[in-house]
N, C-alpha and C positions, 0 to 999 in steps of 0.2 A: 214599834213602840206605840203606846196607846196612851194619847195626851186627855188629861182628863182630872187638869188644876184650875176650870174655869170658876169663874165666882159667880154663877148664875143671877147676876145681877136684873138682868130682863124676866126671868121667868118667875123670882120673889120668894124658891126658894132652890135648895138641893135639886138642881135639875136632873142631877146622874143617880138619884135616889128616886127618880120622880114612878112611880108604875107604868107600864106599858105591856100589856097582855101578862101580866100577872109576875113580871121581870122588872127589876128597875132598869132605866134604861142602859146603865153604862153593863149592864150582864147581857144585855143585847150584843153591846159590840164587840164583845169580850168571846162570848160565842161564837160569833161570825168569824173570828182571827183564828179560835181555837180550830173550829170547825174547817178552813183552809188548810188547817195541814202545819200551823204554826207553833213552835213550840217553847225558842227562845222570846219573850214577851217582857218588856221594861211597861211600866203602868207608872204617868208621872202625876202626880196626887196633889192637893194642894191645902187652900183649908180648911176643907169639907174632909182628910185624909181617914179621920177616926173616924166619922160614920161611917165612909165608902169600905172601911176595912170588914166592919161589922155585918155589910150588907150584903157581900157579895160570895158565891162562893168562888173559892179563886184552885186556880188548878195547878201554882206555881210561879203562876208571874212573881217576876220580882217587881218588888213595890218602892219609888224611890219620890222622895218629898222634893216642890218646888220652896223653894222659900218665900219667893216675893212671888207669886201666882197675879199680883195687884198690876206685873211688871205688861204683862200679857203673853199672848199666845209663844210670842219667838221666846219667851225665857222659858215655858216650860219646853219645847223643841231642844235648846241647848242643855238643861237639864237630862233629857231623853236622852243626848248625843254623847254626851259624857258617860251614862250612862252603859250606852251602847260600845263603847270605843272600849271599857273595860274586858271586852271580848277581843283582842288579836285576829280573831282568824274573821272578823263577821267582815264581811265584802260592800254590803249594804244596808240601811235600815227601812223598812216600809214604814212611816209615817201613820196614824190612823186616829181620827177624831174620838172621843168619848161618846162626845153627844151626835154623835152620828146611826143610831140604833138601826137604822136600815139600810146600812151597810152589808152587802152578800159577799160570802165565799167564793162565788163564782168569781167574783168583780176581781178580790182580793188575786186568787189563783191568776186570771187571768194578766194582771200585771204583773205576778212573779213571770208569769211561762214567756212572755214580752220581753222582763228584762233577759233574760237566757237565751233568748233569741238572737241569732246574728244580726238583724235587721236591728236593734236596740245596743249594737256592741260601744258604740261611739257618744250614747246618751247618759247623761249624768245624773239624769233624772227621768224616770217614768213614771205615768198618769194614764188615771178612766179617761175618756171621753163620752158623757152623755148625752142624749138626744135631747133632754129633757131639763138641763141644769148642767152650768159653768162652774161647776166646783171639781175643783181636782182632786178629788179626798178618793180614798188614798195612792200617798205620792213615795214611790220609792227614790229614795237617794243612794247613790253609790259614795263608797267611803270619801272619793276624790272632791266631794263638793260637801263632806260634812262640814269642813270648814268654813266654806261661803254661806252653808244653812246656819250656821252658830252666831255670826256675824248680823241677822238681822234683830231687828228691837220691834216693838209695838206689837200689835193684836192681830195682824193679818195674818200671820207666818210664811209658809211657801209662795204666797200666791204673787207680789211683787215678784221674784225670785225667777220664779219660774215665765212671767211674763215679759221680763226683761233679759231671757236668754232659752229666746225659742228655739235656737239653732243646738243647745243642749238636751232637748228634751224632746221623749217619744210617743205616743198618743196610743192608745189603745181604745178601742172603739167597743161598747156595751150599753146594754139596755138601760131602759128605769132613768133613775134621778137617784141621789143621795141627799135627802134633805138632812139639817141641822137641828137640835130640839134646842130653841131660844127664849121662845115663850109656850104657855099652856096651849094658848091658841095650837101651835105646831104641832104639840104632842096627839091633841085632840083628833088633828087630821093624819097624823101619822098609826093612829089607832083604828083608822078605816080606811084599809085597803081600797083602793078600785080596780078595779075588776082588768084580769091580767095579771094578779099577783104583785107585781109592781109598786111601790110604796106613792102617795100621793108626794107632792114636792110640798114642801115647809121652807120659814122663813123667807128671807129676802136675799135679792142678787148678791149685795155689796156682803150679808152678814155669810153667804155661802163661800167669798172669795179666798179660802181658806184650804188647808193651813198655813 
């Protein structure tokens, strides 16, 4: 699922409309899911829904409205999860930011091949591990803890969750950073590469602790 009901309140307008190499950003991210190999896709929208409809070219996602987006991040999460749960057979949901545009498929795949792996049989939850940035984006959930994800409120979403049940959750280890687009500032920097391919890191710790 791909949360993406923020109210761009720091960045002053549509940040998921915002351009980035000639893409708005949320077609970045949108990309990068399709591009892994992804194919069932919940997009949770909010009240920016009717531009983001108009802008994007969309390959099938299903598209499904937060109502209260004002609630924060956890409510559009339990929107996603309900969402999600109308699927029977799905096992688990990856998690994945909007305003996350540099987010890779590598990154993506490599957490799926992680969770299927025996070494992650016992984990409730699997995450990147950066070299470069503490943000666990994106975070798969197995169905057994969609419950305990729906259960959270406020704006951080996973990231409590997952910090307070390390013995739950499995680590994968990869390159880069995944920074957040919060303000222009970020985007600005997320527009020039440094060298390595690698995205430069944006925002701040506390706004990265997410989802």
């Amino acid at each position: 699922m791909v949360l993406a009901a923020g109210a761009s309140s720091r960045f002053g307008s549509p940040k998921l409309l915002a351009p980035l190499r000639g893409r708005p950003v949320l077609q970045h991210t949108l990309d990068a899911v399709a591009a892994a190999g992804l194919g069932d896709v919940v997009v949770v929208l909010g009240a920016d829904a009717g531009a983001i409809e108009a802008a994007i070219a969309w390959r099938g996602e299903r598209r499904v409205r937060n109502g209260r987006p004002e609630d924060g991040l956890a409510s559009s999460l339990r929107v996603g999860l309900d969402a999600a749960a109308e699927t029977p057979a799905a096992e688990a949901a990856l998690v994945v930011l909007g305003d996350q545009p540099a987010v890779r498929p590598d990154v993506i795949r490599a957490v799926l091949d992680a969770a299927a792996s025996p070494g992650a049989a016992g984990a409730r939850f699997v995450r990147p591990r950066y070299p470069e940035d503490p943000a666990p984006n994106p975070v798969l959930v197995r169905r057994d803890a969609w419950e305990l994800a729906a259960a959270l409120r406020g704006d951080r979403g996973l990231g409590p969750l997952l910090a307070a049940r390390p013995e739950s959750v499995a680590e994968v280890p990869v390159a880069g950073a995944n920074p957040d687009v919060d303000t222009p500032e970020d985007l600005a920097a997320l527009a020039a590469p440094r060298p390595g391919g690698h995205p430069r890191s944006a925002g701040t710790a506390a706004a990265r602790d997410r989802p």
